[in-house]
C-alpha positions in Angstrom: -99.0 -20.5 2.9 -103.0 -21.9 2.6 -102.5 -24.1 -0.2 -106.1 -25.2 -0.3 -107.1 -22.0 0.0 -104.8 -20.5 -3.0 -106.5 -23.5 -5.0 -109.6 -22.2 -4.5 -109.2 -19.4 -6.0 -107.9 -20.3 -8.7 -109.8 -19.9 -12.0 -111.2 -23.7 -13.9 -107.9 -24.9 -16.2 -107.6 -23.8 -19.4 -104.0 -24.2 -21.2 -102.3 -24.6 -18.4 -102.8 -26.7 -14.8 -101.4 -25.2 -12.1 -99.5 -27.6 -9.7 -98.4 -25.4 -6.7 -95.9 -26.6 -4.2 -94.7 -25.1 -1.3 -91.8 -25.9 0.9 -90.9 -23.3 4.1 -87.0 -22.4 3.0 -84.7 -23.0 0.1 -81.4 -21.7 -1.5 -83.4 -20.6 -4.6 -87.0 -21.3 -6.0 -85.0 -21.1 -9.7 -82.9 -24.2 -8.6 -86.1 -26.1 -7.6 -87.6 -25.1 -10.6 -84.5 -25.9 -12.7 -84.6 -29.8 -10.7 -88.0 -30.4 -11.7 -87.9 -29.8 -15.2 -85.2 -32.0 -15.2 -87.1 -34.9 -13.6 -90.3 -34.0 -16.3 -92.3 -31.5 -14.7 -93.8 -29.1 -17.2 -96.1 -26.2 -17.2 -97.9 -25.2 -14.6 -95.8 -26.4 -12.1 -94.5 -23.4 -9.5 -92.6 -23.6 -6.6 -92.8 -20.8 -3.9 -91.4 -20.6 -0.5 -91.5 -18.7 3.0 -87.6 -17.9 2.4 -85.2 -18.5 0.3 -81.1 -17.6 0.8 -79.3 -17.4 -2.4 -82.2 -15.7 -4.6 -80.9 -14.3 -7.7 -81.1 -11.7 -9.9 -80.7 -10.0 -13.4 -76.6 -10.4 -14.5 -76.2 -13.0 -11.9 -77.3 -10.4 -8.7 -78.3 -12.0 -5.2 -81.7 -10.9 -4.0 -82.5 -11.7 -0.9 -85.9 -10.9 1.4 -86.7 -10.6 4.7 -88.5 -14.1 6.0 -92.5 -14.2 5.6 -92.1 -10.4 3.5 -92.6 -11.3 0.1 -93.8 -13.6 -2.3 -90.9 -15.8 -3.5 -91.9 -18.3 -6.3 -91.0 -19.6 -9.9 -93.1 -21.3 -12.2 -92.4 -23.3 -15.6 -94.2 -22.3 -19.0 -94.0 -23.5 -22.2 -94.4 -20.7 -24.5 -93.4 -22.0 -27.7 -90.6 -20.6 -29.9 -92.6 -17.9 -31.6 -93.5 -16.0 -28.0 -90.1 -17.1 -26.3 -88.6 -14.1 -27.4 -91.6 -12.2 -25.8 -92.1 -13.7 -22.7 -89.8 -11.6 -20.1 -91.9 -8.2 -21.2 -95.0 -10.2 -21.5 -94.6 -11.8 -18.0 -93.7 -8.2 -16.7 -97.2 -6.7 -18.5 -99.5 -9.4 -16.8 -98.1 -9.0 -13.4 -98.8 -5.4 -13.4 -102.3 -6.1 -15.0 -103.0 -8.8 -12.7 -101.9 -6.4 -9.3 -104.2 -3.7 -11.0 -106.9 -6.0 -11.4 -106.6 -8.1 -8.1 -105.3 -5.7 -5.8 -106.4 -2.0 -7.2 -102.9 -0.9 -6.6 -101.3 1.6 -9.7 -98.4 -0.9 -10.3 -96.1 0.4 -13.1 -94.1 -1.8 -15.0 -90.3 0.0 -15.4 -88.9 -2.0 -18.0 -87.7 -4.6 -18.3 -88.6 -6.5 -15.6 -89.0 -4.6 -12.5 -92.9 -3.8 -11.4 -93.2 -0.8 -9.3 -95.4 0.8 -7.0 -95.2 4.6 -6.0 -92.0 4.4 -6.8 -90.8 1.3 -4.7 -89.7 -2.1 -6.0 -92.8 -4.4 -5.5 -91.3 -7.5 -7.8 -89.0 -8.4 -10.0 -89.5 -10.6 -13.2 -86.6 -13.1 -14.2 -87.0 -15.6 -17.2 -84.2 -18.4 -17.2 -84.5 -20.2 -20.5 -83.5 -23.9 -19.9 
């Protein structure tokens, strides 16, 4: 992972600063997510990783990829109580927008949090609520 490089290409701040951290292997990126909001990190803050071994899914599933073959990460927002509600189908919405937009690729989002592309799993969306 090319930190500096995934910096730059970041667009300027607006609402949120994006802090992203990187370690090579972890159980789960949620757990390290979960840890720093516990010791004050807030949004903007993601945490992504090479491999990770106890990955998990909707209703408590394991999910587990191959080393180096996908992107594994979590990130903490603060969407206010109004859009909490919201935020698992929004999250799902923006993904597929932003692979469109980034990537060209006719991602499909099959609800409610899988994104799809010719009919293979290309991500899945989970929202943990602390």
């Amino acid at each position: 992972m090319d930190l500096p490089a995934v910096h730059r290409l970041l667009p300027p701040p607006r609402a949120v600063a994006w802090a992203i951290h990187h370690v090579p292997a972890c159980t789960s990126t949620q757990e390290l997510a979960a840890r720093a909001l516990e010791r004050g990190e807030r949004a903007g803050f993601v945490i992504c990783t090479d491999y990770q071994g106890e990955g998990r899914g909707r209703h408590g599933a394991t999910w587990v990829a191959a080393r180096g073959s996908a992107l594994l990460f979590s990130l903490l927002l603060e969407p206010g109580h109004a859009m909490l509600p919201l935020t698992p189908l929004l999250s799902g919405v923006a993904v597929v927008d932003g692979i469109r937009a980034a990537c060209g690729l006719q991602a499909e989002l099959e609800w409610p949090n899988d994104v799809m592309v010719a009919d293979r799993k290309l991500a899945g969306i989970l929202v943990r609520h602390p």
